[in-house]
C-alpha positions in Angstrom: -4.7 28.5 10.6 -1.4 28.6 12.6 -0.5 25.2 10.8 -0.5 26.9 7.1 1.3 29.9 8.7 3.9 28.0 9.7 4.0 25.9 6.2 3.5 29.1 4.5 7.0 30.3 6.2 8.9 26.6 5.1 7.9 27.5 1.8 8.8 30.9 1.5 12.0 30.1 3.2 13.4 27.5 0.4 11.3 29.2 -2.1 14.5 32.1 -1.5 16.9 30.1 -1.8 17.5 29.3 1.7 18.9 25.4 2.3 16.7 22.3 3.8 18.1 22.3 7.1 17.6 26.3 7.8 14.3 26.7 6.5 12.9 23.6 8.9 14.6 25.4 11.5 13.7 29.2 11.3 9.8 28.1 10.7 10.1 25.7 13.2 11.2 28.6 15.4 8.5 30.8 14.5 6.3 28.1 15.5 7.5 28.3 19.5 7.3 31.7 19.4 3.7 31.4 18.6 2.6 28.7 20.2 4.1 30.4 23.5 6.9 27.7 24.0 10.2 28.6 26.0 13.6 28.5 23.3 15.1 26.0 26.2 13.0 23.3 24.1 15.5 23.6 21.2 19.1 22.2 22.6 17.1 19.2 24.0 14.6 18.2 20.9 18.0 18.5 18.7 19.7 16.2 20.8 17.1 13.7 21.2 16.6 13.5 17.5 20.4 12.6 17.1 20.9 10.7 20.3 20.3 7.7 18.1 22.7 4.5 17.3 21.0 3.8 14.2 21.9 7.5 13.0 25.7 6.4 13.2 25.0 3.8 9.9 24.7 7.5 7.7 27.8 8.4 7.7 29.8 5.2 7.7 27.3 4.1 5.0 28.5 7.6 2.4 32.2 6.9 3.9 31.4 3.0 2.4 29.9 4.5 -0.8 32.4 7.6 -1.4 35.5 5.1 -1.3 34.2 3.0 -3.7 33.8 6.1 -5.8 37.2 7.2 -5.5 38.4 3.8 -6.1 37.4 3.4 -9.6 35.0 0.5 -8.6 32.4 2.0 -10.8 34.5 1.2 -13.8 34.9 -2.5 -12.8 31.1 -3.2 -11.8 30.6 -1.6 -15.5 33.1 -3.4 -17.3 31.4 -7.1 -15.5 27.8 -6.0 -16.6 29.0 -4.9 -20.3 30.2 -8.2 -20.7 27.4 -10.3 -20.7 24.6 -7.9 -22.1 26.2 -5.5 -24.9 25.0 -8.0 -27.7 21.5 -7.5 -26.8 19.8 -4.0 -28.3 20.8 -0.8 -26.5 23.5 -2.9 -24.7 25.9 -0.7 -22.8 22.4 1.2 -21.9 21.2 -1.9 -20.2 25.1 -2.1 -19.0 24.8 1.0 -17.3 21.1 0.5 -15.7 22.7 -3.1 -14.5 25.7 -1.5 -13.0 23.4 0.8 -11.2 21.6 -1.6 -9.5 24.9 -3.3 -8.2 26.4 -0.1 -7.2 23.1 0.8 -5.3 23.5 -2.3 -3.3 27.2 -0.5 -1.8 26.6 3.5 -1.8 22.3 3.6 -0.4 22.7 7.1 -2.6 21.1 8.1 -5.6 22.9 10.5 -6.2 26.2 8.5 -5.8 25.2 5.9 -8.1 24.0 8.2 -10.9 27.7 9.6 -10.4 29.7 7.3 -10.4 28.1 4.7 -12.9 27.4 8.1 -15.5 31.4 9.0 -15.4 32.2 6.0 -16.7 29.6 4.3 -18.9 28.3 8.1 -20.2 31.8 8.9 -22.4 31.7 5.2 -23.4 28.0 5.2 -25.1 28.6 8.9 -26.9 31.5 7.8 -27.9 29.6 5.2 -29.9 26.9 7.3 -31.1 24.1 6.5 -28.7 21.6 9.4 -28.8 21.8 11.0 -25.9 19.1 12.3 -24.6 18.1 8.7 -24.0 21.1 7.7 -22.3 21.4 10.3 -19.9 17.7 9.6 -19.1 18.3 5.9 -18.6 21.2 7.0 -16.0 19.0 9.4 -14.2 16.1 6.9 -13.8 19.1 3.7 -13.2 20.5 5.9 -10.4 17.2 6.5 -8.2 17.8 2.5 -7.8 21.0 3.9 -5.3 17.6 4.4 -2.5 15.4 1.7 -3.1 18.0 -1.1 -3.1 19.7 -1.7 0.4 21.5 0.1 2.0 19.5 3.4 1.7 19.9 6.2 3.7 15.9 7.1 3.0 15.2 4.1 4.6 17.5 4.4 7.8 15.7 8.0 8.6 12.4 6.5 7.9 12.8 3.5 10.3 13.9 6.2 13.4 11.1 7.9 13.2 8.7 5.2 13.0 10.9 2.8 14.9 10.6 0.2 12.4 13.7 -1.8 12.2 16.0 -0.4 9.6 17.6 -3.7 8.6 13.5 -5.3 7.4 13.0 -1.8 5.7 16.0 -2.6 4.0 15.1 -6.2 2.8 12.3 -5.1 1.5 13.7 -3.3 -0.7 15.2 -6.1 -2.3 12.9 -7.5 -4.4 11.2 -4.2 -5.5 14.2 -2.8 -6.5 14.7 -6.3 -8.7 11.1 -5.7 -10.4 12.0 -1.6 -10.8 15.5 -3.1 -12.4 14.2 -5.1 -14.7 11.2 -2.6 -16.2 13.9 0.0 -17.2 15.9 -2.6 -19.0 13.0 -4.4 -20.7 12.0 -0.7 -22.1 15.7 0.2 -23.2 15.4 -3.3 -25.0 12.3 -2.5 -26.7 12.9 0.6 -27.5 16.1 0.0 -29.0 14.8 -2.5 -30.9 11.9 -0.6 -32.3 14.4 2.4 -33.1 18.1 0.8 -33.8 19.0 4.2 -34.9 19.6 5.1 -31.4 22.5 2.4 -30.6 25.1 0.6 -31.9 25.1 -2.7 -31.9 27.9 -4.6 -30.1 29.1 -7.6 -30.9 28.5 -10.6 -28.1 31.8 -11.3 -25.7 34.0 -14.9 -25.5 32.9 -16.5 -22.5 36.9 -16.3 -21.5 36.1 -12.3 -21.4 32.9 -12.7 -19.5 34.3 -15.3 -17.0 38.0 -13.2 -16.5 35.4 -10.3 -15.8 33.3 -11.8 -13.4 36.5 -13.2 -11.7 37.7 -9.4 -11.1 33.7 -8.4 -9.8 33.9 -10.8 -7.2 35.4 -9.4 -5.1 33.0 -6.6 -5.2 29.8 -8.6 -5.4 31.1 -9.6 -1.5 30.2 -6.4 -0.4 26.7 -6.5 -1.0 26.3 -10.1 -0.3 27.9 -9.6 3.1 26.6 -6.3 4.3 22.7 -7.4 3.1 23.5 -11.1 4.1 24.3 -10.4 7.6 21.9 -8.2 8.0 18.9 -10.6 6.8 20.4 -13.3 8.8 20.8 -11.6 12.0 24.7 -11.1 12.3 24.5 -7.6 11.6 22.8 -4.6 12.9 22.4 -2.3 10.2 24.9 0.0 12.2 27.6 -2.9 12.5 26.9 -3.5 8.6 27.8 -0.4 7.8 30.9 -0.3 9.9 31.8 -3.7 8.4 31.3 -2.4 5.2 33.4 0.1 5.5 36.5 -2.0 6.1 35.6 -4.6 2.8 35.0 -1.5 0.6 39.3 -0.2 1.9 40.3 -3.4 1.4 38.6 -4.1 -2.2 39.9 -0.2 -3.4 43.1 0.0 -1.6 44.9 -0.8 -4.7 43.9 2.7 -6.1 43.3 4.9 -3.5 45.6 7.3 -2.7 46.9 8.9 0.6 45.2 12.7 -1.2 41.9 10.6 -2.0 41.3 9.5 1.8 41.2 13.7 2.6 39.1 14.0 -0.1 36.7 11.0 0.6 36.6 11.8 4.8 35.7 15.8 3.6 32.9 14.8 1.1 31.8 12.6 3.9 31.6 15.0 6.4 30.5 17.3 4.7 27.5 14.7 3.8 26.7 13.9 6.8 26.7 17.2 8.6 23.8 18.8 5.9 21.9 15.3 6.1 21.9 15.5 10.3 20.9 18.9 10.3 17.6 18.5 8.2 17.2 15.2 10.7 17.5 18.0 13.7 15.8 20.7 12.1 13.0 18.5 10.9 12.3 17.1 14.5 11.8 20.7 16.1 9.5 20.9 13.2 7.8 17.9 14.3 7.6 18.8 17.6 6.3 22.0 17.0 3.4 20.5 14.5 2.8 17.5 17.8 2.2 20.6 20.2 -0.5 22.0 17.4 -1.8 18.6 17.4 -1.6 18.4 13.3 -0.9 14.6 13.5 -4.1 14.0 16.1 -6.2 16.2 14.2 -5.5 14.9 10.5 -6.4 11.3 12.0 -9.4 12.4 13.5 -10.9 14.1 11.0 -9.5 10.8 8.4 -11.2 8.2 10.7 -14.5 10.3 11.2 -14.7 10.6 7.4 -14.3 7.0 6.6 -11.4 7.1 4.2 -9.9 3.5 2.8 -6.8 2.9 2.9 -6.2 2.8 -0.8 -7.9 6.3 -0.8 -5.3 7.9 1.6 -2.2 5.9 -0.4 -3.4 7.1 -3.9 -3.6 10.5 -2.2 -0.6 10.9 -0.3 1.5 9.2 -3.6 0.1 12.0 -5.6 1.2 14.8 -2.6 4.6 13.1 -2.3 5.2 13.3 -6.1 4.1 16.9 -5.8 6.8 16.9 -3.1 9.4 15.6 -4.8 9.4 18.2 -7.7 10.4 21.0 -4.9 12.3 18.9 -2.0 15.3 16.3 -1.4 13.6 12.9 -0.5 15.6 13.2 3.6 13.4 16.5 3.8 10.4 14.9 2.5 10.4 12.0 4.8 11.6 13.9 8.2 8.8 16.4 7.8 6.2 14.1 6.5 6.3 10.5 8.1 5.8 12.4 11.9 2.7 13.7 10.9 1.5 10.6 8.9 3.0 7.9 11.2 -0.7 8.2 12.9 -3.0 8.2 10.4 -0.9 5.0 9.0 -1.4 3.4 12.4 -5.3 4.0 12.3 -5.7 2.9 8.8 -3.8 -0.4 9.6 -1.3 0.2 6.6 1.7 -1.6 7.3 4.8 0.3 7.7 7.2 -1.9 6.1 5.2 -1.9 2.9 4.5 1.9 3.5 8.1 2.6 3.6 8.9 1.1 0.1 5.8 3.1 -1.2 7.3 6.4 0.4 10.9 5.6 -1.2 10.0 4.6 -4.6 7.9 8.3 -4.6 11.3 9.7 -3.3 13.2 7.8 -6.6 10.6 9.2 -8.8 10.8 12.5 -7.3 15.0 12.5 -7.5 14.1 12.5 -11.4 11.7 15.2 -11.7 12.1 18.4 -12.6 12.9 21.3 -11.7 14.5 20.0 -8.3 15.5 16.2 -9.0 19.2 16.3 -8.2 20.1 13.5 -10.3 19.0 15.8 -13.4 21.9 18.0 -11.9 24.7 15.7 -11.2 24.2 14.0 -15.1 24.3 17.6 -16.3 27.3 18.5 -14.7 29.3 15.1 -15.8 31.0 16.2 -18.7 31.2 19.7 -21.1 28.4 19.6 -23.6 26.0 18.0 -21.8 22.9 20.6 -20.8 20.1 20.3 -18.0 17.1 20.1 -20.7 18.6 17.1 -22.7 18.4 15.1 -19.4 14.9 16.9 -18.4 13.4 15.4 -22.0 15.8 12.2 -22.5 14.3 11.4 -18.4 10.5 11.6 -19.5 9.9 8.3 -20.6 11.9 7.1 -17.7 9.5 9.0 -15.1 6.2 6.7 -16.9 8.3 3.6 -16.5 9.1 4.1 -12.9 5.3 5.2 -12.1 4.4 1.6 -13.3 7.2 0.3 -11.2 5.5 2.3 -8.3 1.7 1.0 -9.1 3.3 -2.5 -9.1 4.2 -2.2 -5.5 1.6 -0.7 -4.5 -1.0 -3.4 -6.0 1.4 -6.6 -4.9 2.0 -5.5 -1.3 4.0 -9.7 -0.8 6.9 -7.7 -3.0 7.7 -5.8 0.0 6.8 -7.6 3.2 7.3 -11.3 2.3 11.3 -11.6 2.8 11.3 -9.4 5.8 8.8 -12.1 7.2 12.0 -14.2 7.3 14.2 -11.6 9.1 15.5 -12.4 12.8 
């Protein structure tokens, strides 16, 4: 009874208005009071939950993704991609979802990728008289890749809590986020081509356009490739990677970044980081509040005692965490959920790599469902004339596509755990 007190109290909190971070915090402060705990408990649970090394990849991995954004690499990733698919029907659509998935493998933001691939291919496709409800849908569902495909900062606070290693969460990824990639471009195709009306057709490029375009990408396509590469072959931490990628990304945007951008990239940053390692503190005095009521120990009880498969308690906790992720951000989600699943997971013999690919392709869909998913936001705010419901119903579809995308993972566990089988 104490439990749905407390959750009660989370609710109401953010139901007000009240941000992530302090709602975890004031219920979480409730909770000691009640369960008769002394407030000297607080400084040291918050500083164990960020005495971490594997924290420190956040912020260098936003600083990595935020200078790319100010240095107009979006433009260039969609510029390669239009290039060798615009012929084909709906192709700056399938530009744009392609572009995505390169530019999630630098920022490990949703969010950021929705951004900065929607400011440049957005203009570009209305221009041409695309309809747009669908292409601000495709962007929405293109830029939830920004999680799934390393680096993703989902991932990183997944792995400290269950101590898995950040840098197999992250290879597994890989080839999920592929399979996600290529459902939402095989639908643009098909729908395209069942309704023309909807695009215009582009005519092909000369292989001199598509190879001088390429030529400029590579330099970015190094990023990835490095930072993922080193990573999967044991150079890396996923710390070091991040620091390492920081450095690439300078050097790659120097050209246009400007001495005013760097102040506006290290503020955006901070500014990042600081509400992202708030919710991390404020959601592990939550967890240790729910460990003293024993809410962990008692859910796997009573699941063991009741002899519930595994497939039972995944269906179920996909359906909660979609539930989830129409009211929460997918950091608040995972920090106040994985603690008190971790040990039911454990019981059940799920494994926790697979799990956490599971957990983050509910957090994409969930970034692109209304009335909380913030990508719906960020495409609305891109440009004048572009309003919240024409995302809400152009991202419909979208939602259906990445649900099979989700069922697909969930049926072909290999997707997920085979290459970080190969990981040192």
């Amino acid at each position: 009874m104490l439990f749905v007190f407390i959750v009660f109290i989370l609710l109401f909190c953010m139901a007000v208005g009240l941000p992530v971070g302090f709602s975890l915090f004031f219920s979480s402060l409730v909770g000691i009071f009640l369960t008769g705990q002394s407030l000297f408990i607080i400084p040291h649970v918050v500083y164990s939950s960020l005495d971490n090394f594997v924290l420190l990849s956040i912020p260098l991995f936003i600083l990595m993704g935020q200078i790319m954004l100010k240095g107009g690499i979006g433009e260039k990733i969609f510029d390669w991609a239009n290039v060798w698919v615009r012929h084909l029907p709906g192709g700056l659509i399938l530009a744009a979802i392609l572009s995505c998935a390169v530019f999630a493998a630098i920022s490990g933001s949703s969010v950021a990728t929705a951004l900065t691939i929607g400011m440049v291919a957005i203009p570009a496709m209305l221009s041409r008289g695309y309809q747009k409800e669908f292409v601000l849908g495709a962007l929405a569902a293109g830029g939830t890749l920004g999680i799934l495909i390393p680096p993703s900062i989902p991932m990183i606070l997944y792995g400290t809590i269950t101590e898995e290693s950040v840098g197999k969460l992250f290879i597994a990824g890989i080839l999920p986020g592929i399979v996600i990639t290529i459902l939402l471009m095989v639908y643009v195709a098909v729908t395209c081509t069942r309704n023309p009306h909807i695009y215009r057709k582009e005519s092909p490029s000369s292989w001199s356009e598509r190879w001088q375009k390429t030529i400029n990408f590579l330099p970015i396509l190094s990023l990835p490739i490095v930072v993922i590469g080193g990573i999967y072959i044991g150079i890396f931490t996923p710390t070091e990677a991040s620091a390492f990628g920081v450095i690439l990304s300078y050097l790659i945007s120097m050209k246009k970044l400007k001495i005013r951008d760097i102040f506006g990239i290290m503020k955006e940053t901070a500014s990042t980081t600081v509400m992202l390692l708030t919710i991390v503190a404020a959601a592990k005095l939550f967890g240790h509040v729910m460990a003293t009521m024993q809410v962990a120990q008692d859910l796997t009880k009573f699941i063991v005692e009741s002899h519930v498969q595994p497939w039972t308690f995944l269906i179920f906790v996909s359906v909660l965490l979609l539930f989830l992720g129409t009211l929460l951000d997918p950091a608040g989600i995972i920090l106040i959920l994985t603690p008190i699943l971790f040990p039911v997971l454990q019981a059940l013999k799920i494994d926790l790599i697979w799990f956490g690919v599971i957990f983050t392709v509910n957090m994409e869909i969930g970034n692109v469902t209304p009335p909380v998913g913030m990508n719906l936001f960020v495409l609305a705010g891109i440009q004048k004339g572009i309003r919240y419901e024409e995302v809400v119903r152009g991202v419909l579809p979208f939602i259906i596509v990445l649900g099979v995308g989700l069922v697909i993972v969930m049926l072909f566990p290999t997707l997920s755990i085979w290459l970080p089988s190969f990981t040192k």
